[in-house]
C-alpha beads as a LAMMPS data file, in Angstrom:
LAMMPS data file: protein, C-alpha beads

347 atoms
346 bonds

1 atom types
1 bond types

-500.0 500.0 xlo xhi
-500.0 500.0 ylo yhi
-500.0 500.0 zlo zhi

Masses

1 110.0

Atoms # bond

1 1 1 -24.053 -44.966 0.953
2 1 1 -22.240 -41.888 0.199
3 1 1 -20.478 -40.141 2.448
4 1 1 -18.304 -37.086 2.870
5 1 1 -15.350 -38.965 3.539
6 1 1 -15.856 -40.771 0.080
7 1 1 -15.795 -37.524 -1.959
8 1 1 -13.060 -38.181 -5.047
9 1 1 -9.862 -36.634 -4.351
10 1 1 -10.579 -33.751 -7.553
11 1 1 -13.622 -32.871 -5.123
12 1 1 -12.011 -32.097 -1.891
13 1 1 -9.011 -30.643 -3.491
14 1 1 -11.453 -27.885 -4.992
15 1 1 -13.369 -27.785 -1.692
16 1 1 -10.002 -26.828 0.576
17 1 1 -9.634 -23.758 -2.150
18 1 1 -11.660 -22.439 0.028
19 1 1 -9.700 -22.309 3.310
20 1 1 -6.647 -21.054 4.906
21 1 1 -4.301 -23.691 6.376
22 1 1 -5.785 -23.108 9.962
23 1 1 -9.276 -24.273 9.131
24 1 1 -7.969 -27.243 6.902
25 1 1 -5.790 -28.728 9.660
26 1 1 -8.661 -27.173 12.763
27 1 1 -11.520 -28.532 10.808
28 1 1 -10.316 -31.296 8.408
29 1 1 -6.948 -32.824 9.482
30 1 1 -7.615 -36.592 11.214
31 1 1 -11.017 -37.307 9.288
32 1 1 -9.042 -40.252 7.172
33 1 1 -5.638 -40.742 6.347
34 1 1 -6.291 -40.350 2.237
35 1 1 -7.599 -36.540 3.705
36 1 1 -4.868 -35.869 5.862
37 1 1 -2.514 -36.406 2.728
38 1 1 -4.672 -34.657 0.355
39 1 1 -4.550 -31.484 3.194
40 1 1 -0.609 -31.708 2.784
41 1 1 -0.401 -31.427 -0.789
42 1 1 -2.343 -28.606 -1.033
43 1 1 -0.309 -26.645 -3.366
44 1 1 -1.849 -22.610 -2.501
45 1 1 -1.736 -22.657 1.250
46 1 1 -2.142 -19.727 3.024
47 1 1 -1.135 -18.899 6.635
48 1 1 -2.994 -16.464 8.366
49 1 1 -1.522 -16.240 11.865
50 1 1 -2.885 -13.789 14.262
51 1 1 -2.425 -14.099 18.392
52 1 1 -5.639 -16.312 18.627
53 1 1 -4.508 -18.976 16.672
54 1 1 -0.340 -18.600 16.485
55 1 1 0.092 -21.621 19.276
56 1 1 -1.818 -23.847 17.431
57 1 1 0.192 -22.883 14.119
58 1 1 3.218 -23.819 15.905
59 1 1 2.367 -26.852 17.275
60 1 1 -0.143 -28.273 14.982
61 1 1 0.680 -26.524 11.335
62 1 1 3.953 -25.692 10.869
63 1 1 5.746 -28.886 11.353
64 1 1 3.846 -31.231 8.963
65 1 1 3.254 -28.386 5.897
66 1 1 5.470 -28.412 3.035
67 1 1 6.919 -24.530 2.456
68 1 1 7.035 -25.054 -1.388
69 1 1 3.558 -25.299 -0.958
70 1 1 2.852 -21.864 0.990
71 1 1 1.688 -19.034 -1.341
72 1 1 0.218 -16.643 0.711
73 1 1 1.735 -15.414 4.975
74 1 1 0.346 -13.108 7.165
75 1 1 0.913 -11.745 10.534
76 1 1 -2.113 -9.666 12.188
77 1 1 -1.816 -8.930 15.272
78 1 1 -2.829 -5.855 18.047
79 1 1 -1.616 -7.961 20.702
80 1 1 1.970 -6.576 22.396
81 1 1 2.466 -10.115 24.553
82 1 1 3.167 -12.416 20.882
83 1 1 6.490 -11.982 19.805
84 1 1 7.473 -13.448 16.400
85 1 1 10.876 -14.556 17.762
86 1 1 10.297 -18.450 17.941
87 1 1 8.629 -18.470 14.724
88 1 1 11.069 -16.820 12.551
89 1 1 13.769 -18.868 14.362
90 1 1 12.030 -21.894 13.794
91 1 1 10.576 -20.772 10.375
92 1 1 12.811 -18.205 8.343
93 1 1 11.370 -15.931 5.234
94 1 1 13.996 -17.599 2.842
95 1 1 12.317 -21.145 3.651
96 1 1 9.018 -19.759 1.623
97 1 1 10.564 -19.777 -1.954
98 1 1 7.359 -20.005 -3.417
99 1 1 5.460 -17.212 -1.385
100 1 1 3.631 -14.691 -3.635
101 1 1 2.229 -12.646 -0.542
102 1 1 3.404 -11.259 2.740
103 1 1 1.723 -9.066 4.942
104 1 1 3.427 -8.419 8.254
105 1 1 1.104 -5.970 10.689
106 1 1 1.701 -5.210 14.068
107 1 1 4.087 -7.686 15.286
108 1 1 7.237 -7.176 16.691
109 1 1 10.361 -7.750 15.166
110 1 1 12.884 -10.137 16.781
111 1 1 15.114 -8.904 18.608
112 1 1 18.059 -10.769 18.445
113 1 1 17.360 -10.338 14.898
114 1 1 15.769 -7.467 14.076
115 1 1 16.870 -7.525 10.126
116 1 1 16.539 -10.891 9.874
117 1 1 12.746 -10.541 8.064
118 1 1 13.683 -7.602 6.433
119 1 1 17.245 -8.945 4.924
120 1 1 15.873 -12.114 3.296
121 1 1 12.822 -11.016 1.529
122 1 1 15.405 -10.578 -1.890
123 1 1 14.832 -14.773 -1.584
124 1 1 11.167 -14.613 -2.441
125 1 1 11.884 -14.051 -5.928
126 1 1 7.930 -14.375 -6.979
127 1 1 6.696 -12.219 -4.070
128 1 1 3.902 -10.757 -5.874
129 1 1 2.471 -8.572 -2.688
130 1 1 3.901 -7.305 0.088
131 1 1 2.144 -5.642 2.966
132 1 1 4.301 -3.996 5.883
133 1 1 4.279 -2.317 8.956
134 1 1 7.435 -2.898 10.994
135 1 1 7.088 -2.951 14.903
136 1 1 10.475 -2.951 16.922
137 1 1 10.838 -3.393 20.836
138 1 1 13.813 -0.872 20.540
139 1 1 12.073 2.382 18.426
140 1 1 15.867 3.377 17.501
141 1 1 16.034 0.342 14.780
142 1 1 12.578 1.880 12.937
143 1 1 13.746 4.481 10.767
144 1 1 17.026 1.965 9.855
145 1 1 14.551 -1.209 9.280
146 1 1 12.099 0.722 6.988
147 1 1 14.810 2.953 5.249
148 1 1 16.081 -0.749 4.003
149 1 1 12.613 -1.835 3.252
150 1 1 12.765 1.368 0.830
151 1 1 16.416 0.607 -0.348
152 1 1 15.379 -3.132 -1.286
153 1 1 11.950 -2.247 -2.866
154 1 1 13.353 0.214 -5.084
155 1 1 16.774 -0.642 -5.875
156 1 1 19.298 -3.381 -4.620
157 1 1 16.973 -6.494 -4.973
158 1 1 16.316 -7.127 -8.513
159 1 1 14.118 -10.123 -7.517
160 1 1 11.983 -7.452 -5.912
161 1 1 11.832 -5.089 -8.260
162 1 1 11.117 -7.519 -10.982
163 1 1 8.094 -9.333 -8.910
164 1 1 6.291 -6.796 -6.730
165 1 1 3.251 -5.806 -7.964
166 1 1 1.442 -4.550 -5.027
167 1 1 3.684 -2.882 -2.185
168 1 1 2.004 -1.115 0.973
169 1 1 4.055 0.596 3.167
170 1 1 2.731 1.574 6.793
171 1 1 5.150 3.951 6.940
172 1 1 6.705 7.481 7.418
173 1 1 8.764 8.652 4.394
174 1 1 10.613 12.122 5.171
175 1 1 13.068 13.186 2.799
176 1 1 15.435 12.343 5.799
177 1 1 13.896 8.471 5.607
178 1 1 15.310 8.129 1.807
179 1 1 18.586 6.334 1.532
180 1 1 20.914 8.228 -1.174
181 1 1 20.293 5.926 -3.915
182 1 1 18.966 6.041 -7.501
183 1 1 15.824 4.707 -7.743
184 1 1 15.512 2.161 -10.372
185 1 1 12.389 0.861 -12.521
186 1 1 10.250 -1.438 -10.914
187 1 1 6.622 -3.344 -11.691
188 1 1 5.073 -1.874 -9.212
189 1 1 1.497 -1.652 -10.204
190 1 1 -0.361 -0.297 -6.825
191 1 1 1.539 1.449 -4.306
192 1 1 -0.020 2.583 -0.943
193 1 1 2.041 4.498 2.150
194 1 1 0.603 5.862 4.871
195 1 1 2.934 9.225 5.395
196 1 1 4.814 10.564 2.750
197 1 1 6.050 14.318 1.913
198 1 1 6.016 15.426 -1.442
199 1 1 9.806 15.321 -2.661
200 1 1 10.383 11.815 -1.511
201 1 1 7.686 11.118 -3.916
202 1 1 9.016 13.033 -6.555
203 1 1 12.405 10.988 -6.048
204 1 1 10.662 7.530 -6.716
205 1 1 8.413 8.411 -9.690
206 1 1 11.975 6.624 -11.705
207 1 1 10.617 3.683 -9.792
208 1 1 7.193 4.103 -10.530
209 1 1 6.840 5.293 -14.115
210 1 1 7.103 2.253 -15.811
211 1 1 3.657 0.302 -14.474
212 1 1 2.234 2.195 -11.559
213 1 1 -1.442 2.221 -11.817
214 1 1 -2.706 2.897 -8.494
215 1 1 -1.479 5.016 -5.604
216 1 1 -2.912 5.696 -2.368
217 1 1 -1.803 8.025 0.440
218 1 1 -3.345 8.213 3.728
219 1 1 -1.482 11.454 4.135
220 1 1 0.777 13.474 1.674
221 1 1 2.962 16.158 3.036
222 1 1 3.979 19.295 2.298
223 1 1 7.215 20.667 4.107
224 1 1 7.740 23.491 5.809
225 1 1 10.507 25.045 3.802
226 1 1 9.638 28.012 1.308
227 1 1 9.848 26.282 -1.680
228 1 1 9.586 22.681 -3.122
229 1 1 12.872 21.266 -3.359
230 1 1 12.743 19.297 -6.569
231 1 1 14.448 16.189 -7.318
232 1 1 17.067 16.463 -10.633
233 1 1 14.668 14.333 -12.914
234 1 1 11.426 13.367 -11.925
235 1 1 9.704 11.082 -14.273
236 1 1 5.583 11.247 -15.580
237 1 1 3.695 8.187 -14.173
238 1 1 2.375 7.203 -17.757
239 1 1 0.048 4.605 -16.527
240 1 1 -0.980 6.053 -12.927
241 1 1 -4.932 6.413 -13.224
242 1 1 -6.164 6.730 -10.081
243 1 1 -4.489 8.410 -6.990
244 1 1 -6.227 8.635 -3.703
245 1 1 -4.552 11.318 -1.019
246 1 1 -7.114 11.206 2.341
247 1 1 -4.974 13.850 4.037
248 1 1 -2.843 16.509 3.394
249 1 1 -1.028 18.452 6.103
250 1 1 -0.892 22.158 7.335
251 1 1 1.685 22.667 5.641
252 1 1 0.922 21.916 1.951
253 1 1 1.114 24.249 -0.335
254 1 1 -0.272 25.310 -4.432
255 1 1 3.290 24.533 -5.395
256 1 1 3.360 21.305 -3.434
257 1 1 -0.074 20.290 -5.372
258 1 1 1.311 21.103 -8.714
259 1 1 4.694 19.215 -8.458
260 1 1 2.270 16.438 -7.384
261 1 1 0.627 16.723 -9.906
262 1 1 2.907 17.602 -12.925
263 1 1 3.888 13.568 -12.470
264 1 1 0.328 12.448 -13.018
265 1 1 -0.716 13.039 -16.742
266 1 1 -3.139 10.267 -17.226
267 1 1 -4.855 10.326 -13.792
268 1 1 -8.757 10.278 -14.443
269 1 1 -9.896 9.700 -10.766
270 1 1 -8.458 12.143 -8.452
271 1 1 -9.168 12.551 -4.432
272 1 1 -7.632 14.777 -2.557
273 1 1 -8.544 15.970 1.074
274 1 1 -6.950 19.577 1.530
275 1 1 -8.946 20.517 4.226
276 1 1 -5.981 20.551 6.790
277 1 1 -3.680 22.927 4.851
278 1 1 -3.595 26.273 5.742
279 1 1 -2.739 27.847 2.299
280 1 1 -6.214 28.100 0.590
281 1 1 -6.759 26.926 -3.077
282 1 1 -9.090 28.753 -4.737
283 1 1 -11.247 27.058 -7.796
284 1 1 -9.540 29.118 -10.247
285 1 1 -5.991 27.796 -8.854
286 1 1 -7.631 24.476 -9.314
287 1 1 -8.887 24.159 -12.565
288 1 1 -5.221 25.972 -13.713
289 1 1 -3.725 22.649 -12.268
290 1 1 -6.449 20.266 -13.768
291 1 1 -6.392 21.803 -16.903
292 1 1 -2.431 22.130 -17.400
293 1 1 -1.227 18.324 -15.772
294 1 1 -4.329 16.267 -15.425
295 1 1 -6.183 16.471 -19.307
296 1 1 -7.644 12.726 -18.755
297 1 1 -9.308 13.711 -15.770
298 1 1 -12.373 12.229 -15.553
299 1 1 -13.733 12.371 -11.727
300 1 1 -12.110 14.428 -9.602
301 1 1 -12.918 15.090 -5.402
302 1 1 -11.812 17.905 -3.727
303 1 1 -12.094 18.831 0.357
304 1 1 -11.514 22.130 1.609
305 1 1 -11.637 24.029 4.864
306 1 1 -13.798 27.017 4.349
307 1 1 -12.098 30.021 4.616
308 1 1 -13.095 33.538 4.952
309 1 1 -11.906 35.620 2.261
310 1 1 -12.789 33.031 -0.454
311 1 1 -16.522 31.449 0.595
312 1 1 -18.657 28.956 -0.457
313 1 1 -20.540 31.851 -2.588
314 1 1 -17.009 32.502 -4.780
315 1 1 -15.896 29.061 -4.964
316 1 1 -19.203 28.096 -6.673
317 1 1 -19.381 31.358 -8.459
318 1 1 -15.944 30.677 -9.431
319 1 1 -17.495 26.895 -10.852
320 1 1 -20.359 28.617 -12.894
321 1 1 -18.020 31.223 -14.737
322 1 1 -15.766 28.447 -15.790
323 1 1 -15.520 26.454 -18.942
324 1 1 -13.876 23.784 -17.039
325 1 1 -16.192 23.196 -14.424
326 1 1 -18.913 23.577 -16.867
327 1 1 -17.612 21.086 -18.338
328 1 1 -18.967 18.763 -16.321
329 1 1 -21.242 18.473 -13.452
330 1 1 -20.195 20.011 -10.378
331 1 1 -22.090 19.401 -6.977
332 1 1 -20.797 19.884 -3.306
333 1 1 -21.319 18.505 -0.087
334 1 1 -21.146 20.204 3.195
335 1 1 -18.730 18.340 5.771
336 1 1 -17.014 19.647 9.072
337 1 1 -15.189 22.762 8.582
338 1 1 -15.837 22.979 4.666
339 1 1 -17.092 21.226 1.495
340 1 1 -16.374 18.283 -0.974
341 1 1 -16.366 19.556 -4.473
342 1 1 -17.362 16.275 -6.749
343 1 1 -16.612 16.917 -10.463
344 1 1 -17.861 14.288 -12.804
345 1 1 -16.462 14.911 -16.214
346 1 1 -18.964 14.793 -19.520
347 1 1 -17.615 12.647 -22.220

Bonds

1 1 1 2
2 1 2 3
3 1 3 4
4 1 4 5
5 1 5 6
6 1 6 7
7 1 7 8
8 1 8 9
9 1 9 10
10 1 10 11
11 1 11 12
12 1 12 13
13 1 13 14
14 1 14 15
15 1 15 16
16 1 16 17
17 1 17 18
18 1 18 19
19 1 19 20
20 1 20 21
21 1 21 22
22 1 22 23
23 1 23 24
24 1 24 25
25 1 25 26
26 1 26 27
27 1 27 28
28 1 28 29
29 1 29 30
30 1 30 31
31 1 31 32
32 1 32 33
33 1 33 34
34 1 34 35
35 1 35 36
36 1 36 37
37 1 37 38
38 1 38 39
39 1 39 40
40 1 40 41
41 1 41 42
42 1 42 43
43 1 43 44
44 1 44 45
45 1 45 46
46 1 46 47
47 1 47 48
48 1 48 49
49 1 49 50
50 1 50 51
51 1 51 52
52 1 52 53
53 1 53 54
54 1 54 55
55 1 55 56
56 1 56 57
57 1 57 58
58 1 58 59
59 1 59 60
60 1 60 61
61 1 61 62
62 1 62 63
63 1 63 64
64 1 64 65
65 1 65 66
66 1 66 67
67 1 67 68
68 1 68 69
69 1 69 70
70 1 70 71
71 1 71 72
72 1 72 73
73 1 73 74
74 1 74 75
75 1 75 76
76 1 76 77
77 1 77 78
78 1 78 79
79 1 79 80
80 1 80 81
81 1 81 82
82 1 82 83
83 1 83 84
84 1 84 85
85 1 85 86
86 1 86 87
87 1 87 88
88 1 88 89
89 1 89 90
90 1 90 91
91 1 91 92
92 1 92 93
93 1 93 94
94 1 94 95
95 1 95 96
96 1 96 97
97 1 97 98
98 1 98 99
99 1 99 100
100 1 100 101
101 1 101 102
102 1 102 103
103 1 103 104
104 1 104 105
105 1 105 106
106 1 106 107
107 1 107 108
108 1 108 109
109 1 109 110
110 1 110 111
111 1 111 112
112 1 112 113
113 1 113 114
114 1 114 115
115 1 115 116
116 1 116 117
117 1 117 118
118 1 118 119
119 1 119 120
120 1 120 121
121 1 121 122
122 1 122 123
123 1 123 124
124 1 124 125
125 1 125 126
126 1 126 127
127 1 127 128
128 1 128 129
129 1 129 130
130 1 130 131
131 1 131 132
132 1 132 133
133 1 133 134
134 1 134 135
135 1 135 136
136 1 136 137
137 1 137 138
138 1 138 139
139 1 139 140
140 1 140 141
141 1 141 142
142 1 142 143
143 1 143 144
144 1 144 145
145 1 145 146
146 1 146 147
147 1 147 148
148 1 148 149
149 1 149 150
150 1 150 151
151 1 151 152
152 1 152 153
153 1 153 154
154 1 154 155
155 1 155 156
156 1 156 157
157 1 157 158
158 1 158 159
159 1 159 160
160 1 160 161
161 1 161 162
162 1 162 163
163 1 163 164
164 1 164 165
165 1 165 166
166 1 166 167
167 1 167 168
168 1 168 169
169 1 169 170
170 1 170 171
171 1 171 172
172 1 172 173
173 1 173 174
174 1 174 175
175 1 175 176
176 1 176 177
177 1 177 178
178 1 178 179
179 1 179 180
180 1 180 181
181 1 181 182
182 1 182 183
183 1 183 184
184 1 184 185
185 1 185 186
186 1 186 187
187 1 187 188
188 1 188 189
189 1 189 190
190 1 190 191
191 1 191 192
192 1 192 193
193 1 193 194
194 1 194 195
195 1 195 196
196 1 196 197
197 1 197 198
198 1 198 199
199 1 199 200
200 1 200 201
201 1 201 202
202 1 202 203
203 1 203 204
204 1 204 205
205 1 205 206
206 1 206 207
207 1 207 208
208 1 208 209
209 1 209 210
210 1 210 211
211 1 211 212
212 1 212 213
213 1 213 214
214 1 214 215
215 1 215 216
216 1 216 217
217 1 217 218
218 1 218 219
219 1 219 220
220 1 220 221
221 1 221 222
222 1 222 223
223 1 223 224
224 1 224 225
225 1 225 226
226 1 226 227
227 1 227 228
228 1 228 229
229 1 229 230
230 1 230 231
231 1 231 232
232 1 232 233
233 1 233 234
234 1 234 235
235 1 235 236
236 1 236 237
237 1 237 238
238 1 238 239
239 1 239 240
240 1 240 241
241 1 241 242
242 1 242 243
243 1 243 244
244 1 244 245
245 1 245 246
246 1 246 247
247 1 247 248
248 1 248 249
249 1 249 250
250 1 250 251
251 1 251 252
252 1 252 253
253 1 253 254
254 1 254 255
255 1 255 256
256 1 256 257
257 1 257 258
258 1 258 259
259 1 259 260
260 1 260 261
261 1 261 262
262 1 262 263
263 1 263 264
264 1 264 265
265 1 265 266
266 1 266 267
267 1 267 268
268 1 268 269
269 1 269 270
270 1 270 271
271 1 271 272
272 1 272 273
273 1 273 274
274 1 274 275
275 1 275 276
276 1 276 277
277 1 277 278
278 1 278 279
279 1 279 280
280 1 280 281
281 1 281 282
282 1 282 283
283 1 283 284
284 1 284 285
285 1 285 286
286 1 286 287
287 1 287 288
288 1 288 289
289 1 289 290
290 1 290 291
291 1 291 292
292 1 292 293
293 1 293 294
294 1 294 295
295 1 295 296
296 1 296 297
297 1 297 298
298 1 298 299
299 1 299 300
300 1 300 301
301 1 301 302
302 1 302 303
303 1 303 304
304 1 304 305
305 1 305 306
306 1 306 307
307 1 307 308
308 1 308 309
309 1 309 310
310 1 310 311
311 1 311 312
312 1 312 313
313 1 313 314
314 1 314 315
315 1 315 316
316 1 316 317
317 1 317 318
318 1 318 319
319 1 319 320
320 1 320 321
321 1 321 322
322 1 322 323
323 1 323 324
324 1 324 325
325 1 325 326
326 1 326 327
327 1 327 328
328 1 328 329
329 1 329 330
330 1 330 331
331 1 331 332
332 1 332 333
333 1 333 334
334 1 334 335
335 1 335 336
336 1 336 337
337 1 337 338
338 1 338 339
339 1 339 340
340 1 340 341
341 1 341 342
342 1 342 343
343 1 343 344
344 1 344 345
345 1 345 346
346 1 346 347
């Protein structure tokens, strides 16, 4: 008779591909003795702690895995009572040489150690993906924490900059947040913040222009100064080809939207959501931009805030008169306070 606990070792090695290291040891661990040693050479584990289940990692998990074997940690929490003190005391970042992810989301920092995390990332020298949003007890070590995140990202940690590939930032980058450093070359192929203003962006295109694909802000900024101040070399992304922006601010500006995009010469999808600025952008402005940084454009989405003195009736008047826009076809989309213009490019 067969049974489950019979399966050949190939078999249930492919079967736990299929789990994180809580359900193997919650669902698995105790079946057999040939099982429980199969679970502990498992050689892609991934942690996925989260306030439900972090007592059991302690007490159940974390003393019996073997670290070389962890590829893949994650903290998710929206709880404010689990601190990550005992873990990371217990547990430090450098003891996961072989991790190739870390996401770290709404826990709090230790704070008799507040660095600690942040510091010994430059270990993981295979970190493939790393996913951050830094929560202190004491809100005057934020801006210090995630101005080192930046530093170590994009310049003092070669292992870093040789390894990341994905890097998401739940950030706010001001020009003020930037340590004075030179940005060096990284491979960086998607990079997502949540707040950034225009010339700190500008500043790490040297760190981007090498094998940046993908970028994705939830908000870009303009400031509120008359002019753009603009960084001594900014470099073309020569590989970016698809940016996502969800929000820009009141402040943002025509010039703020063509420094943008001057560093984005083979972009083909484009979103940007303008509708909070006040400075309006008429369709003629736009295609000027298109036509002059963006040539590969393929698909491009554009949300507005109606205004006045340009409407509806001479944006899409604007549309029909144009080469450009004839170029392709052209619909909009009524939304709250304005429109979505959706331009899908002929080939």
């Amino acid at each position: 008779m067969v049974t489950i606990e019979s399966f050949p070792n190939e078999l249930w090695m492919m079967f736990f591909g299929y789990f994180n290291a809580h359900e193997l040891y919650y669902h698995f661990n105790g079946l057999n003795a040939r099982i429980d040693r199969l679970i502990r050479s498992v050689s892609n584990l991934c942690l996925k702690i989260n306030e439900k289940n972090y007592a059991y990692y302690l007490e159940h998990i974390m003393p019996w895995i073997d670290f070389r074997n962890v590829q893949s940690l994650s903290f998710h929490s929206q709880s404010k009572t689990v601190k990550t003190t005992d873990f990371f005391l217990r547990y430090p970042l450098i003891r996961f040489r072989k991790l190739r992810s870390f996401v770290f989301h709404d826990w709090y920092l230790p704070l008799d150690n507040h660095r600690q995390i942040i510091e010994q990332l430059p270990y993981l020298k295979i970190l493939e993906r790393l996913d951050i949003k830094l929560m202190e007890l004491s809100m005057d070590f934020s801006d210090d924490n995630n101005t080192r995140a930046i530093e170590l990202i994009f310049n003092s940690s070669k292992n870093l900059r040789a390894s990341l590939k994905h890097v998401a930032l739940d950030i706010y980058v001001s020009n003020s947040m930037l340590p004075q450093i030179s940005f060096l070359p990284t491979n960086i192929e998607n990079l997502q913040v949540s707040v950034m203003h225009v010339e700190p962006f500008l500043k790490l295109t040297p760190s981007l222009a090498s094998s940046c694909r993908r970028i994705h802000f939830k908000y870009l900024e303009g400031s509120h100064s008359s002019e753009v101040q603009l960084p001594p070399s900014p470099k073309a992304l020569s590989h970016c080809t698809k940016v996502i922006v969800k929000k820009t601010n009141c402040y943002f500006r025509f010039d703020h939207l063509e420094a943008f995009l001057n560093c984005l010469p083979e972009v083909k999808q484009l979103s940007i959501d303008n509708t909070c600025a006040n400075e309006f952008i008429t369709a003629e402005h736009l295609e000027f931009l298109l036509n002059k940084y963006c040539s590969k454009l393929s698909k491009f989405q554009y949300a507005y805030r109606d205004d006045p003195s340009y409407t509806f009736a001479d944006f899409t008047g604007a549309c029909k008169q144009s080469e450009y826009w004839s170029s392709g076809d052209v619909h909009f989309v009524k939304v709250l306070h304005g429109h979505v213009l959706y331009f899908d490019r002929r080939q």
